[in-house]
Each structure stands twice: as C-alpha cells, then as structure tokens.
Chimera marker file (.cmm) of the C-alpha trace (Angstrom):
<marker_set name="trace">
<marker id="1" x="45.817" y="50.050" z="58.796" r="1" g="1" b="0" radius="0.5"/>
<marker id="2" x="47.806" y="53.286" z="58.466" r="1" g="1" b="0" radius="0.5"/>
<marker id="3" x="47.667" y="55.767" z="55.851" r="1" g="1" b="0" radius="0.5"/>
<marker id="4" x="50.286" y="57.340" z="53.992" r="1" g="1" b="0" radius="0.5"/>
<marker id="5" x="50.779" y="61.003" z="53.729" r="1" g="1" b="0" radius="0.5"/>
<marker id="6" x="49.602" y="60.894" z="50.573" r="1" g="1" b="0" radius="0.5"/>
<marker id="7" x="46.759" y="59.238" z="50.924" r="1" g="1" b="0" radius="0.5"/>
<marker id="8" x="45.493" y="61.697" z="54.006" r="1" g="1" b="0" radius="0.5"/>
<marker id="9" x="46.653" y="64.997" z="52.261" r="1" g="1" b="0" radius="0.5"/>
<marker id="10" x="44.292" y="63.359" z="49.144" r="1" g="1" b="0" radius="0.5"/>
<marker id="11" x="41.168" y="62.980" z="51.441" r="1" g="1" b="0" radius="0.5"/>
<marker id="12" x="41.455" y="66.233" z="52.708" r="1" g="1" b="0" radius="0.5"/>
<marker id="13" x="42.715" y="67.646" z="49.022" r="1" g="1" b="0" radius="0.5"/>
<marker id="14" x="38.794" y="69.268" z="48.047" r="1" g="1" b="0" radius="0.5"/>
<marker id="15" x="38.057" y="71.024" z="51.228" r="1" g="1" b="0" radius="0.5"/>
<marker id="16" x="41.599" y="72.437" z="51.703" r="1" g="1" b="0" radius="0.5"/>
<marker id="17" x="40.994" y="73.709" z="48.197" r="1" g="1" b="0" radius="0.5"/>
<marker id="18" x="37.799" y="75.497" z="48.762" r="1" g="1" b="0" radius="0.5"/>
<marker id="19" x="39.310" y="77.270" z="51.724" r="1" g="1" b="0" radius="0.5"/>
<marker id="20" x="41.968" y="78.494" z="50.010" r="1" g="1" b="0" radius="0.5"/>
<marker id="21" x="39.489" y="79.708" z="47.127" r="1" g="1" b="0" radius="0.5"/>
<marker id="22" x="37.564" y="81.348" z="50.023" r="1" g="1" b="0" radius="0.5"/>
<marker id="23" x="40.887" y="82.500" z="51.387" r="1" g="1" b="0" radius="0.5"/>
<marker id="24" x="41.891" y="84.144" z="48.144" r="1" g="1" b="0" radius="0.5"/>
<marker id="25" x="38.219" y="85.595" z="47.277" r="1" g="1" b="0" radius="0.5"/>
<marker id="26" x="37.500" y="83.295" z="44.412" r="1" g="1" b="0" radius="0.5"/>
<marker id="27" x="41.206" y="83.454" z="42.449" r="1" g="1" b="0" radius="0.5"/>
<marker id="28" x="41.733" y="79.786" z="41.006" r="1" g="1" b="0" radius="0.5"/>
<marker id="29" x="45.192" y="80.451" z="40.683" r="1" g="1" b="0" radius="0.5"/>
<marker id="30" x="45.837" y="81.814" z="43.852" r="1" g="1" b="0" radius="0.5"/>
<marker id="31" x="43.957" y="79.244" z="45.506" r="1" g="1" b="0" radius="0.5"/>
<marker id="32" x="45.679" y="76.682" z="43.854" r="1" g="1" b="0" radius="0.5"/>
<marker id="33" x="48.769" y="78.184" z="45.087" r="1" g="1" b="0" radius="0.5"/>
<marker id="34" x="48.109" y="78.232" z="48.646" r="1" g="1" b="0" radius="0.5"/>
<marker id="35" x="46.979" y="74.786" z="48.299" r="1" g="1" b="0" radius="0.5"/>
<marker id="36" x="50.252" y="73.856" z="47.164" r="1" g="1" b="0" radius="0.5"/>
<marker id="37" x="52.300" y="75.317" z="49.833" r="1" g="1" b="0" radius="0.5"/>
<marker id="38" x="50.047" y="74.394" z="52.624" r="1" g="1" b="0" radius="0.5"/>
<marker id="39" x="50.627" y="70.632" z="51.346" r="1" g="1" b="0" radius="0.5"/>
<marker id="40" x="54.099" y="71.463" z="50.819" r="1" g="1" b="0" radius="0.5"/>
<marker id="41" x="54.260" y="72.571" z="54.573" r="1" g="1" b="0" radius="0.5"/>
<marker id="42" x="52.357" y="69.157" z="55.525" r="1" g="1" b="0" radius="0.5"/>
<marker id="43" x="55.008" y="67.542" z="53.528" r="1" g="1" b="0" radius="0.5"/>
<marker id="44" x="58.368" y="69.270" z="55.007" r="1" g="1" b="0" radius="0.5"/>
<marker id="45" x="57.242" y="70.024" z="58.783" r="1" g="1" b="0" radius="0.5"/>
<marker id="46" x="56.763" y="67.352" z="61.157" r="1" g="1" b="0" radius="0.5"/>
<marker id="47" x="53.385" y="66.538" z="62.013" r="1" g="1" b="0" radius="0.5"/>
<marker id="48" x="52.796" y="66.792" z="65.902" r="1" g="1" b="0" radius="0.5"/>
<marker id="49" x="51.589" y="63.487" z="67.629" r="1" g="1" b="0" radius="0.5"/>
<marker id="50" x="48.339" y="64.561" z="68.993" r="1" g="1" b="0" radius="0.5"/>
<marker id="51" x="47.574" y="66.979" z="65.769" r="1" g="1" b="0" radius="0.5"/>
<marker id="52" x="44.344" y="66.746" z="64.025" r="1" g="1" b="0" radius="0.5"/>
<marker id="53" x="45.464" y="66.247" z="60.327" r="1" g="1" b="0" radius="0.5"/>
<marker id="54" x="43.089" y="68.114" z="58.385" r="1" g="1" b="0" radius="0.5"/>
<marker id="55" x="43.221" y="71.099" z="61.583" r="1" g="1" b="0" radius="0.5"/>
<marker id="56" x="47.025" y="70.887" z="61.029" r="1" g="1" b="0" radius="0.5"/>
<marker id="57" x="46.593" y="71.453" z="57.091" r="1" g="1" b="0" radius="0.5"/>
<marker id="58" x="43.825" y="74.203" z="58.178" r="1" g="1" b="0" radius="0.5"/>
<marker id="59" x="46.567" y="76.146" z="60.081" r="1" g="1" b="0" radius="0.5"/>
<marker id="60" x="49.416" y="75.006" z="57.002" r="1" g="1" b="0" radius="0.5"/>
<marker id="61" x="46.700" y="77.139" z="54.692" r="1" g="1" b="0" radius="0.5"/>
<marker id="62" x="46.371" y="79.861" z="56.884" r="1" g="1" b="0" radius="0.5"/>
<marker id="63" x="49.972" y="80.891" z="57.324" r="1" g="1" b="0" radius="0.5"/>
<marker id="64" x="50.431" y="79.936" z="53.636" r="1" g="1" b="0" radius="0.5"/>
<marker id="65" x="47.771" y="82.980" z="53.009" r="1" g="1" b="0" radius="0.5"/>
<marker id="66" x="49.148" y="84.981" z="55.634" r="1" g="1" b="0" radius="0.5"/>
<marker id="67" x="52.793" y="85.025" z="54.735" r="1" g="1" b="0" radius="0.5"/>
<marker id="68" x="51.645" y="86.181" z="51.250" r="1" g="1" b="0" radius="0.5"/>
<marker id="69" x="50.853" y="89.729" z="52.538" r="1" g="1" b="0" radius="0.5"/>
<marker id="70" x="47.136" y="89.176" z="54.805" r="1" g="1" b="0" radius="0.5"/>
<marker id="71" x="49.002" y="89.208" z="57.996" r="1" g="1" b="0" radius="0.5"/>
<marker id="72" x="48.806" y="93.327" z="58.203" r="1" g="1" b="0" radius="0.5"/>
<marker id="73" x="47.276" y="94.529" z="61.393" r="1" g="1" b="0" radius="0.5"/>
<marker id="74" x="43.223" y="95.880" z="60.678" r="1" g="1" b="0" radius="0.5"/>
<marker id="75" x="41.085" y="97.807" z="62.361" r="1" g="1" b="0" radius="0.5"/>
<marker id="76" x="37.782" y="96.714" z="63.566" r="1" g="1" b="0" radius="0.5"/>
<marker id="77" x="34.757" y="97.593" z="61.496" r="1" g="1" b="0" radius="0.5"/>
<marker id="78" x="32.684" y="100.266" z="62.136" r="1" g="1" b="0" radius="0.5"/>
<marker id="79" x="29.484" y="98.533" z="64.467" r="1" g="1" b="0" radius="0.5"/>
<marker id="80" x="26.726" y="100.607" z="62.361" r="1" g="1" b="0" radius="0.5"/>
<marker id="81" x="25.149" y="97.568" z="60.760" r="1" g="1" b="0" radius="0.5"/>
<marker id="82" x="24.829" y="94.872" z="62.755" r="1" g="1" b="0" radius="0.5"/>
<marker id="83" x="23.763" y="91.864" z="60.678" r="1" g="1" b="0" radius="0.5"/>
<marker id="84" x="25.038" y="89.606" z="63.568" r="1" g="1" b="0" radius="0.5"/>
<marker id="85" x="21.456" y="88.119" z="64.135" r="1" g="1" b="0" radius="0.5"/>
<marker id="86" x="20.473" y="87.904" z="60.496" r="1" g="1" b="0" radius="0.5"/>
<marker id="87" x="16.504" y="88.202" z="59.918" r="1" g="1" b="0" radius="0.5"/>
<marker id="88" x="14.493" y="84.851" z="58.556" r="1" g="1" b="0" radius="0.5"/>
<marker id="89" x="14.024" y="86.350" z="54.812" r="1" g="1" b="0" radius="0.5"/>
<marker id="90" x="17.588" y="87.460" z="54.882" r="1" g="1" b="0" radius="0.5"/>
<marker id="91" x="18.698" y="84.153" z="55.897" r="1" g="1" b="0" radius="0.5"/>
<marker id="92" x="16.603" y="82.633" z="53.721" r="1" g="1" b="0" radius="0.5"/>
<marker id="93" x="17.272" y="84.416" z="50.754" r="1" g="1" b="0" radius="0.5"/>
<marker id="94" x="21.139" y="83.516" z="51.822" r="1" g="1" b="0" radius="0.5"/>
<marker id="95" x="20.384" y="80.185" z="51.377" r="1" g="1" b="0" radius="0.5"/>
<marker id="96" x="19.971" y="80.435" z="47.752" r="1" g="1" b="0" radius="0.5"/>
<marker id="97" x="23.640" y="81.776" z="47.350" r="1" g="1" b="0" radius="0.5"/>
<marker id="98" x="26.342" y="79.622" z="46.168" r="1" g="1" b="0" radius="0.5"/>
<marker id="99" x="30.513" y="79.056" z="46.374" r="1" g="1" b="0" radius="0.5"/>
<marker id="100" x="30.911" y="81.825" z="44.232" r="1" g="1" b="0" radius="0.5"/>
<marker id="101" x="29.138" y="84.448" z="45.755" r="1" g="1" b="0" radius="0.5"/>
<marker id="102" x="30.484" y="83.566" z="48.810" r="1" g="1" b="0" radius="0.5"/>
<marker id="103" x="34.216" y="84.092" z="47.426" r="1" g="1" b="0" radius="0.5"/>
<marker id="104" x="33.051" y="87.189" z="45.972" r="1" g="1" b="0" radius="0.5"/>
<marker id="105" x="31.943" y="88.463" z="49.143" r="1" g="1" b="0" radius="0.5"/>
<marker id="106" x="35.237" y="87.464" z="51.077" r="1" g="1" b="0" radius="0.5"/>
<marker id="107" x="37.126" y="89.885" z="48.450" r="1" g="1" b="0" radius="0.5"/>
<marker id="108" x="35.859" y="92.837" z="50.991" r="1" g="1" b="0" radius="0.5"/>
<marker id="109" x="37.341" y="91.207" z="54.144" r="1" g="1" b="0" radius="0.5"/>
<marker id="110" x="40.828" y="92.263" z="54.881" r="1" g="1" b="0" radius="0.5"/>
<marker id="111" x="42.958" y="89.136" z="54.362" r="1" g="1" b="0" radius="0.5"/>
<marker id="112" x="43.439" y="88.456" z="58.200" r="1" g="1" b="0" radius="0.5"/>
<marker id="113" x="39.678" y="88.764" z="59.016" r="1" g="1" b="0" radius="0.5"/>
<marker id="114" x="39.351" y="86.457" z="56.291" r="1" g="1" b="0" radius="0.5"/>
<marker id="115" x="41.482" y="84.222" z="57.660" r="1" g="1" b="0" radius="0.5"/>
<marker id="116" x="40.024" y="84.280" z="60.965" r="1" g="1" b="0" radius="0.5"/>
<marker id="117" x="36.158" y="83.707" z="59.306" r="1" g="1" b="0" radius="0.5"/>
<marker id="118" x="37.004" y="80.956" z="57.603" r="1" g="1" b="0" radius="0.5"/>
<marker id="119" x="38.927" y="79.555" z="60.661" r="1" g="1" b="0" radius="0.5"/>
<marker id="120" x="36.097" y="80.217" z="63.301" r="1" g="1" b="0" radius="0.5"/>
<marker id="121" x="32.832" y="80.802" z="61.153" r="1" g="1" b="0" radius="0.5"/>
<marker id="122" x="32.881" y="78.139" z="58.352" r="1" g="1" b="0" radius="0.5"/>
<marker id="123" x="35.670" y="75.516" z="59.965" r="1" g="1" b="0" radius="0.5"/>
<marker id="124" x="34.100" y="76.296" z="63.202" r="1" g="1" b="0" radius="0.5"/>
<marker id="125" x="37.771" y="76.088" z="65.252" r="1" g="1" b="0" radius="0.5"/>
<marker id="126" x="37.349" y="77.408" z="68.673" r="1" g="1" b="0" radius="0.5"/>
<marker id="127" x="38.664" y="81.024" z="69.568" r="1" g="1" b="0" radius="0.5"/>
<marker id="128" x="41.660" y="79.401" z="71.544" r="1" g="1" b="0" radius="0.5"/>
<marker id="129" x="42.581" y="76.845" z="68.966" r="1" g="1" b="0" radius="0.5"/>
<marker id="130" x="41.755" y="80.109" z="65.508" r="1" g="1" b="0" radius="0.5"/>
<marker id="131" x="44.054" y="82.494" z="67.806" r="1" g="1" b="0" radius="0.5"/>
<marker id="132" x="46.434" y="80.146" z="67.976" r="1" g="1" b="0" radius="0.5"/>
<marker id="133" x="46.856" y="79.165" z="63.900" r="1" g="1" b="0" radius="0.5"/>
<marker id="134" x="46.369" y="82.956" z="63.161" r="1" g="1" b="0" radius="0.5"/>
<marker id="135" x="49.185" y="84.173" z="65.790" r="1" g="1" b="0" radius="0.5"/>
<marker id="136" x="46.779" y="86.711" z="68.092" r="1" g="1" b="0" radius="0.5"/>
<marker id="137" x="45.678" y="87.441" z="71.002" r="1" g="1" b="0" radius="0.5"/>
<marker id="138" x="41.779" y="86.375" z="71.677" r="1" g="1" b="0" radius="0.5"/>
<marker id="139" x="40.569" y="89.687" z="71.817" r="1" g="1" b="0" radius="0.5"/>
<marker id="140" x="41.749" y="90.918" z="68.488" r="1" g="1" b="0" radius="0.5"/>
<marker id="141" x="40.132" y="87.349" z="66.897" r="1" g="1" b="0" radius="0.5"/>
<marker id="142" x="37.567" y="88.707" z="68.602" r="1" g="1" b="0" radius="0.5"/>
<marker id="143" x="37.513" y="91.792" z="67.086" r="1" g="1" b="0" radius="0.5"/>
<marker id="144" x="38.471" y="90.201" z="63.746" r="1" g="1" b="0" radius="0.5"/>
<marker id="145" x="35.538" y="88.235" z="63.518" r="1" g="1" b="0" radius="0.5"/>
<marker id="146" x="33.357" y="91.697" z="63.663" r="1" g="1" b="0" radius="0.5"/>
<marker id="147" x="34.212" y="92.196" z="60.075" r="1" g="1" b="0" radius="0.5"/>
<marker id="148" x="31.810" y="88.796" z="59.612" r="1" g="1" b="0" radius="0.5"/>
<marker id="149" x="29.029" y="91.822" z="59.243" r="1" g="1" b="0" radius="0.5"/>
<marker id="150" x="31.010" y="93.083" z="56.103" r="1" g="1" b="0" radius="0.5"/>
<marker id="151" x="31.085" y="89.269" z="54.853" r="1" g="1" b="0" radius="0.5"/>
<marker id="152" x="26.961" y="89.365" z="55.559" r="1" g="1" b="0" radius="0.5"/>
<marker id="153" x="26.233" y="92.545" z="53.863" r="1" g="1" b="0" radius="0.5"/>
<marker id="154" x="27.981" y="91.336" z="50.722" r="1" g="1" b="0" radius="0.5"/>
<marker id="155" x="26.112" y="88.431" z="50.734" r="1" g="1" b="0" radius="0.5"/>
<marker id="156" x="22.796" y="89.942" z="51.543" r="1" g="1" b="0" radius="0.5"/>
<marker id="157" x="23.496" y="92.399" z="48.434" r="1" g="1" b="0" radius="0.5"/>
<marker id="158" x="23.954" y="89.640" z="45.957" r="1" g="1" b="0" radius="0.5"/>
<marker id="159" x="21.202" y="87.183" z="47.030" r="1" g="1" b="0" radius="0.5"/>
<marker id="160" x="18.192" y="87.426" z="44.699" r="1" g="1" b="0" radius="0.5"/>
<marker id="161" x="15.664" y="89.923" z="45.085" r="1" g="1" b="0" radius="0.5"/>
<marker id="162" x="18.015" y="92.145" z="47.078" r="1" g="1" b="0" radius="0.5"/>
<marker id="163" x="18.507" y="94.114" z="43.912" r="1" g="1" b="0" radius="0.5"/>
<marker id="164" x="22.285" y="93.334" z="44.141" r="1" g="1" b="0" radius="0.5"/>
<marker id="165" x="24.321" y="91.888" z="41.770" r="1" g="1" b="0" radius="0.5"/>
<marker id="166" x="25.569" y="88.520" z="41.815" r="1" g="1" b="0" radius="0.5"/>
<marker id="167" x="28.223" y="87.876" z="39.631" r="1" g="1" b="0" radius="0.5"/>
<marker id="168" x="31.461" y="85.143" z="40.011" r="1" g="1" b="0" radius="0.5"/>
<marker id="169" x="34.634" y="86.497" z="39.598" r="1" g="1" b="0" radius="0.5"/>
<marker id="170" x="37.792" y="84.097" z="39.580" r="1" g="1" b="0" radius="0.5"/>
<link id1="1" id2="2" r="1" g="1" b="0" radius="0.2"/>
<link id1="2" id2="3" r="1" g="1" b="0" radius="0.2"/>
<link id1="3" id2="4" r="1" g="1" b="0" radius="0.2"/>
<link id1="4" id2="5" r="1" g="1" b="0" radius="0.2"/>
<link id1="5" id2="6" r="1" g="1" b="0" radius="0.2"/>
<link id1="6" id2="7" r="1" g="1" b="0" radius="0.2"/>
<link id1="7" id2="8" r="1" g="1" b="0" radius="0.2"/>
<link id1="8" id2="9" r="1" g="1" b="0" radius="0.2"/>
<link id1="9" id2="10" r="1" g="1" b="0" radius="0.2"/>
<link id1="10" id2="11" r="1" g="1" b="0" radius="0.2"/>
<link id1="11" id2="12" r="1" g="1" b="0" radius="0.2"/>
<link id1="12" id2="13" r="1" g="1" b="0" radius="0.2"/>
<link id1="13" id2="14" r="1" g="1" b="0" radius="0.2"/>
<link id1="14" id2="15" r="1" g="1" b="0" radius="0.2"/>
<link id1="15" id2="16" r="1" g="1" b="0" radius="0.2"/>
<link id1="16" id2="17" r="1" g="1" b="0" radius="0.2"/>
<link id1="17" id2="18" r="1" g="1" b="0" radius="0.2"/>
<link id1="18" id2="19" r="1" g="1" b="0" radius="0.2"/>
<link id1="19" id2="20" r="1" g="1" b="0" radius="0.2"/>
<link id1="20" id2="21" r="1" g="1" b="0" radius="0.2"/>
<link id1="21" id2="22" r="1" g="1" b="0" radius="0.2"/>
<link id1="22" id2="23" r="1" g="1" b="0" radius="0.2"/>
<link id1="23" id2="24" r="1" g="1" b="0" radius="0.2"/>
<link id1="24" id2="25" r="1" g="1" b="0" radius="0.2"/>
<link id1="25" id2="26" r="1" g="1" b="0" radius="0.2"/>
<link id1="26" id2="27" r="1" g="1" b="0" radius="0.2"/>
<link id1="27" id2="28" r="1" g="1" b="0" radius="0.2"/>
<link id1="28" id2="29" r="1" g="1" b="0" radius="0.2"/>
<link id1="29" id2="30" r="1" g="1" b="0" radius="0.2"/>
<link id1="30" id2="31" r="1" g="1" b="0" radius="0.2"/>
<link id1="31" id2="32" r="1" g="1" b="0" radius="0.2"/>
<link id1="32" id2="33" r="1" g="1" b="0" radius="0.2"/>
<link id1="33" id2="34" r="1" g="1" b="0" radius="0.2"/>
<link id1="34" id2="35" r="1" g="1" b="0" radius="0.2"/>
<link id1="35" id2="36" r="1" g="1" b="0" radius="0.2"/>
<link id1="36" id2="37" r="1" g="1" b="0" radius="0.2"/>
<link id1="37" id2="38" r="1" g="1" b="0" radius="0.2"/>
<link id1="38" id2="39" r="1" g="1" b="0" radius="0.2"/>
<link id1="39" id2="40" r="1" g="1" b="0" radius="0.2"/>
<link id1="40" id2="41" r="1" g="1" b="0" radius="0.2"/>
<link id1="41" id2="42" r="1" g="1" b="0" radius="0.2"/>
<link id1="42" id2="43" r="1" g="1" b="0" radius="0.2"/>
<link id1="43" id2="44" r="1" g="1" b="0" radius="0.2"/>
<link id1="44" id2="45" r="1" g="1" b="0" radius="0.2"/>
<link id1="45" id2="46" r="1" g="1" b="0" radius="0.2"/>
<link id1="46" id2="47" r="1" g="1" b="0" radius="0.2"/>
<link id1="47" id2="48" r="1" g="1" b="0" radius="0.2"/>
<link id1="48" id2="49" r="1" g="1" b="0" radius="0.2"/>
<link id1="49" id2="50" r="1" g="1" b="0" radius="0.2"/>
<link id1="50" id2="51" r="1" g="1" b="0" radius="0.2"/>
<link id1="51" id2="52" r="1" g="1" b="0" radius="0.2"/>
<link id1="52" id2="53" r="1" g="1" b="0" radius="0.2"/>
<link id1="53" id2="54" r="1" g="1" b="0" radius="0.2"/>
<link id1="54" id2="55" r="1" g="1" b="0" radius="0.2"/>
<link id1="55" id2="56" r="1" g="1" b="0" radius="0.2"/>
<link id1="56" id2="57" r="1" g="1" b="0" radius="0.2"/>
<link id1="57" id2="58" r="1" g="1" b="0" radius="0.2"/>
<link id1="58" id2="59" r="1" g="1" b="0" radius="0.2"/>
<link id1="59" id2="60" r="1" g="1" b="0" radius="0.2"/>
<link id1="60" id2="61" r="1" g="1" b="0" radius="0.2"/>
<link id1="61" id2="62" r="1" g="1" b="0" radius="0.2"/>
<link id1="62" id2="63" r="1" g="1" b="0" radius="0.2"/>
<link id1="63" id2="64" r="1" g="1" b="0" radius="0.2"/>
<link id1="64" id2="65" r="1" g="1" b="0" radius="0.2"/>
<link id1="65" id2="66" r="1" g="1" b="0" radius="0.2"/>
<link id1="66" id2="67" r="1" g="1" b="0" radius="0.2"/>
<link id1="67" id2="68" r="1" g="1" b="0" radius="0.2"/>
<link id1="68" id2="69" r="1" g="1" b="0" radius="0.2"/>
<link id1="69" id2="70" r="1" g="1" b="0" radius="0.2"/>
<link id1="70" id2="71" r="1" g="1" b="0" radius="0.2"/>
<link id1="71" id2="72" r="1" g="1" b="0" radius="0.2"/>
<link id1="72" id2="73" r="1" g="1" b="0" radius="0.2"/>
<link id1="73" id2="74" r="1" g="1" b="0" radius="0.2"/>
<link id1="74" id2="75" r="1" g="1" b="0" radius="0.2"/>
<link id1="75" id2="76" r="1" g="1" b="0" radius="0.2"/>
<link id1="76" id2="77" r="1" g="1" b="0" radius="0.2"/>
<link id1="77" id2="78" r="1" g="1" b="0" radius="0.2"/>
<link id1="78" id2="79" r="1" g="1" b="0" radius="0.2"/>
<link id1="79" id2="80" r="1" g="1" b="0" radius="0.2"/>
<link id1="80" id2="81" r="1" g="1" b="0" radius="0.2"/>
<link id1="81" id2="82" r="1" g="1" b="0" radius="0.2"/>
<link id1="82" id2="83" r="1" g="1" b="0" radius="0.2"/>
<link id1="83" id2="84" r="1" g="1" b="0" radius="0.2"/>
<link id1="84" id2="85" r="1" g="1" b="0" radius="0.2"/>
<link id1="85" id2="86" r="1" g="1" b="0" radius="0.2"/>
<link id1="86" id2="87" r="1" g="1" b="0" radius="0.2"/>
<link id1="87" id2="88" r="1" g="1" b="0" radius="0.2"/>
<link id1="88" id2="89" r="1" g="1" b="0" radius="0.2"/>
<link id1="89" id2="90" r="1" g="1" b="0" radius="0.2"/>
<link id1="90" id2="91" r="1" g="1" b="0" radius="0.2"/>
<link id1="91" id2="92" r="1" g="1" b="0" radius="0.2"/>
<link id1="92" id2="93" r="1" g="1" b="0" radius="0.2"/>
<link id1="93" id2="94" r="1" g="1" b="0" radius="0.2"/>
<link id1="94" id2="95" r="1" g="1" b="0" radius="0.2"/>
<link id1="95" id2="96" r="1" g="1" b="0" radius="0.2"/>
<link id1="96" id2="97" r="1" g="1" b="0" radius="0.2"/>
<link id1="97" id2="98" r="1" g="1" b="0" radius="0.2"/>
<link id1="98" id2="99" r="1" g="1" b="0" radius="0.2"/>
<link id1="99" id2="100" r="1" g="1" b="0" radius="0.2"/>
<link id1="100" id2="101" r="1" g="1" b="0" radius="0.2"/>
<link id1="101" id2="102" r="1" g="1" b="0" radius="0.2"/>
<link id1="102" id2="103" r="1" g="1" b="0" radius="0.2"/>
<link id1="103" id2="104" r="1" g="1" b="0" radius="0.2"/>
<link id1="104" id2="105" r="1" g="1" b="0" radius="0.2"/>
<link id1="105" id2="106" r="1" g="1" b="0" radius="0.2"/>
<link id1="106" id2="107" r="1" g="1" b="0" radius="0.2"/>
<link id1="107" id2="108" r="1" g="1" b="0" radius="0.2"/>
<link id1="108" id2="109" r="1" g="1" b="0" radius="0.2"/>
<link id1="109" id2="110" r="1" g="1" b="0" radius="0.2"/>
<link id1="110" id2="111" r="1" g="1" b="0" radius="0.2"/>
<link id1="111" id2="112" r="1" g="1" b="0" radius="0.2"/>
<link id1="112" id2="113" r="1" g="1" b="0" radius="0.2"/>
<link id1="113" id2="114" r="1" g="1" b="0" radius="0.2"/>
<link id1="114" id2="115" r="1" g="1" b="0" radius="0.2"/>
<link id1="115" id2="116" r="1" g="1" b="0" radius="0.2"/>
<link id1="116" id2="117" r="1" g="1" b="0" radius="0.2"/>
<link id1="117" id2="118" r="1" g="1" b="0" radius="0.2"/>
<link id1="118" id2="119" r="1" g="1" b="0" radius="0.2"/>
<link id1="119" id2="120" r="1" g="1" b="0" radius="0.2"/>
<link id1="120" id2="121" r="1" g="1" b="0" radius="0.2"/>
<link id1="121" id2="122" r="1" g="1" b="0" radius="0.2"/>
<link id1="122" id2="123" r="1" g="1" b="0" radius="0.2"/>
<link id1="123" id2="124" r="1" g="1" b="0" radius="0.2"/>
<link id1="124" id2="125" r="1" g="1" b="0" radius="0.2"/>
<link id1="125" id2="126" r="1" g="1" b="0" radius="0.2"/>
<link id1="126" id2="127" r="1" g="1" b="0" radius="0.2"/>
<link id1="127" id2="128" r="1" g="1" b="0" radius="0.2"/>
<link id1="128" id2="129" r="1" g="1" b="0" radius="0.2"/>
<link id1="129" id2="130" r="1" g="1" b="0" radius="0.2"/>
<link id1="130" id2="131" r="1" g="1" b="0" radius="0.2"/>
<link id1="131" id2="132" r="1" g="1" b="0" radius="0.2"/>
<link id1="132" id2="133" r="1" g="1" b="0" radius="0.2"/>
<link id1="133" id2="134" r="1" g="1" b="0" radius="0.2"/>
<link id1="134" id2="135" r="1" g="1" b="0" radius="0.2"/>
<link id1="135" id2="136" r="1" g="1" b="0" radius="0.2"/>
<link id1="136" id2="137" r="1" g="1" b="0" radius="0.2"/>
<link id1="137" id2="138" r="1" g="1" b="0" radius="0.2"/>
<link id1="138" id2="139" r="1" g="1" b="0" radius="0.2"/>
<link id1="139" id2="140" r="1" g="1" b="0" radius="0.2"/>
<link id1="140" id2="141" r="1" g="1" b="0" radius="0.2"/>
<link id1="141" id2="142" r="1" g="1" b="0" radius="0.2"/>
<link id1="142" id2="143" r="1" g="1" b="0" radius="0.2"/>
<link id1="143" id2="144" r="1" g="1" b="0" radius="0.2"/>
<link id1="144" id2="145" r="1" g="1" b="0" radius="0.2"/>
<link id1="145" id2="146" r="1" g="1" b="0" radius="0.2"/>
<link id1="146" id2="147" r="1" g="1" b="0" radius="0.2"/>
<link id1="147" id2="148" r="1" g="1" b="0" radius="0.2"/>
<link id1="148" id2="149" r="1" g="1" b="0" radius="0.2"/>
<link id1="149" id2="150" r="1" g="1" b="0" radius="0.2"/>
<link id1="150" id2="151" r="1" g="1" b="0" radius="0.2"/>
<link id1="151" id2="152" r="1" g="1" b="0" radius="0.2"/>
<link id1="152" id2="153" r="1" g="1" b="0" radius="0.2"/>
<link id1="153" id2="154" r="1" g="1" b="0" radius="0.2"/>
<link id1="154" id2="155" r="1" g="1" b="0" radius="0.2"/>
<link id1="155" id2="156" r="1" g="1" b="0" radius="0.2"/>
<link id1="156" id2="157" r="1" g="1" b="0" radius="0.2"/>
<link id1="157" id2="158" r="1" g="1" b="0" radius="0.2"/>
<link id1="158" id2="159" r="1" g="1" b="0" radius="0.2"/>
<link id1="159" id2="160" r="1" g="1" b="0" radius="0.2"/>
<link id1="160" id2="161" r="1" g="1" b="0" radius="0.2"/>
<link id1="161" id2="162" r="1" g="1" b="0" radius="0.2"/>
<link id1="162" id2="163" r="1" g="1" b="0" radius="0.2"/>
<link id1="163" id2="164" r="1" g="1" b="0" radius="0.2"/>
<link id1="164" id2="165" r="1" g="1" b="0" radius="0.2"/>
<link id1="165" id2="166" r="1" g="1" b="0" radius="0.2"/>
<link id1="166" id2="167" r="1" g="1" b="0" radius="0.2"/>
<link id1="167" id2="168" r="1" g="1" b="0" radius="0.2"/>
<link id1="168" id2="169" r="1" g="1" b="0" radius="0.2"/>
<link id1="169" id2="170" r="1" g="1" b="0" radius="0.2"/>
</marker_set>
C-alpha cells in the first residue's frame, strides 16, 4: 500500500528533528525551523524516483542549514590533537554523555563541518553521496570531517570525571 507524503515526512519527523537540533548546536527554535523548511522543501520539490526518502529529507535539512549562513568556506583544523582513534576510558567515559552534550559540543564546529559530521559521522552517508548534499569536492569533505577532533575534544571535556563541565544549553 502506498504512503502519503504525510505519512512518510511523519515517520521520519523525530530523527529529522534531532539533526537539525545537532545542526543548530542545541537551539529548539532554530531546530524547529530548519525542520520546517526542510519539510517544506520535501513538500514543494519533486521527489526523484530512485531517492531514498529520509536521505532526500537529510540533504532538504542540510541546505536548509546551509542557506541560513553555514555554507562559508573553513579552514581545516589545526592536526595537534588527534583524538581520531579515541582511547577505551575516553570512549567509555563518552558513552555516558547524552543529546545535549552532544549539541553543546557541535556549537564549536563551524556550521559546514557540522553539516558534513552529521552527514558522514552520525547518518553515516558515504563521502560521494555527503559531498554531493553539501555541494564540495571530496577532498574538502575530507578535510571537513578533520574538525570531528574539535567535536571529540568537546565531548571528552564534558564527560564525567574529565573535570569539564557539562551543561545543556538550548
């Protein structure tokens, strides 16, 4: 039987939400915002044939966020800490953390690295497919994703015991 729109923006409704609240480092309003326009978008544009409805909604989000002012150019972050391998008690101690740090932590990722986490690290999109939605050549996704290391020291500094603090912010 085949859905409505309606009834496959609502089943993808929550988790289009908490990317925009990732997306917008924890603002309610904001997120609730982008949510809006990227159903909007899924509403007005015509869905492709062979598109992957909540990938197409992904990628309605993500321009949504960018056209708001994230789609600046950024440098690469510095490579002096490299958390890419995190240690067991680190990760460990990351478990603990929840949505809010997380959104917290994304405040200190320039919009379009952001953007490109969320895509790659926490949708997991493939480079090709993240490149594509954000607009950019592979390499600079690549480079984009370096800022994940900024994302992990955040997090590392508010997980308990790190002597961090871990506060929500909205």
């Amino acid at each position: 039987m085949s859905q409505t729109l309606e009834e496959r923006i609502s089943r993808e409704l929550d988790e289009l939400y908490q990317g925009a609240l990732f997306l917008s480092a924890g603002r309610k309003r904001r997120a609730e915002d982008l949510t809006v326009e990227a159903v909007g978008c899924a509403t007005v544009e015509e869905l492709p044939a062979s598109a992957d409805f909540p990938r197409y909604l992904g990628a309605c989000l993500v321009r949504a966020f960018l056209a708001r002012g994230g789609a600046a150019a950024v440098e690469p972050p510095p490579d002096a800490d490299d958390l890419t391998h995190l240690p067991d008690a680190l990760a460990a101690s990351l478990a603990s953390i929840g949505p809010g740090e997380l959104y917290n932590a994304s405040a200190k990722v320039p919009p379009r690295a952001r953007a490109t986490i969320w895509l790659v690290l926490l949708k997991r999109w493939s480079h090709a497919d993240a490149a594509g939605a954000l607009g950019v050549e592979r390499q600079e996704l690549r480079d984009l994703l370096r800022y994940r290391r900024v994302l992990w020291r955040e997090l590392a500094a508010s997980a308990p015991g790190s002597g961090g603090a871990a506060g929500v912010g909205s």
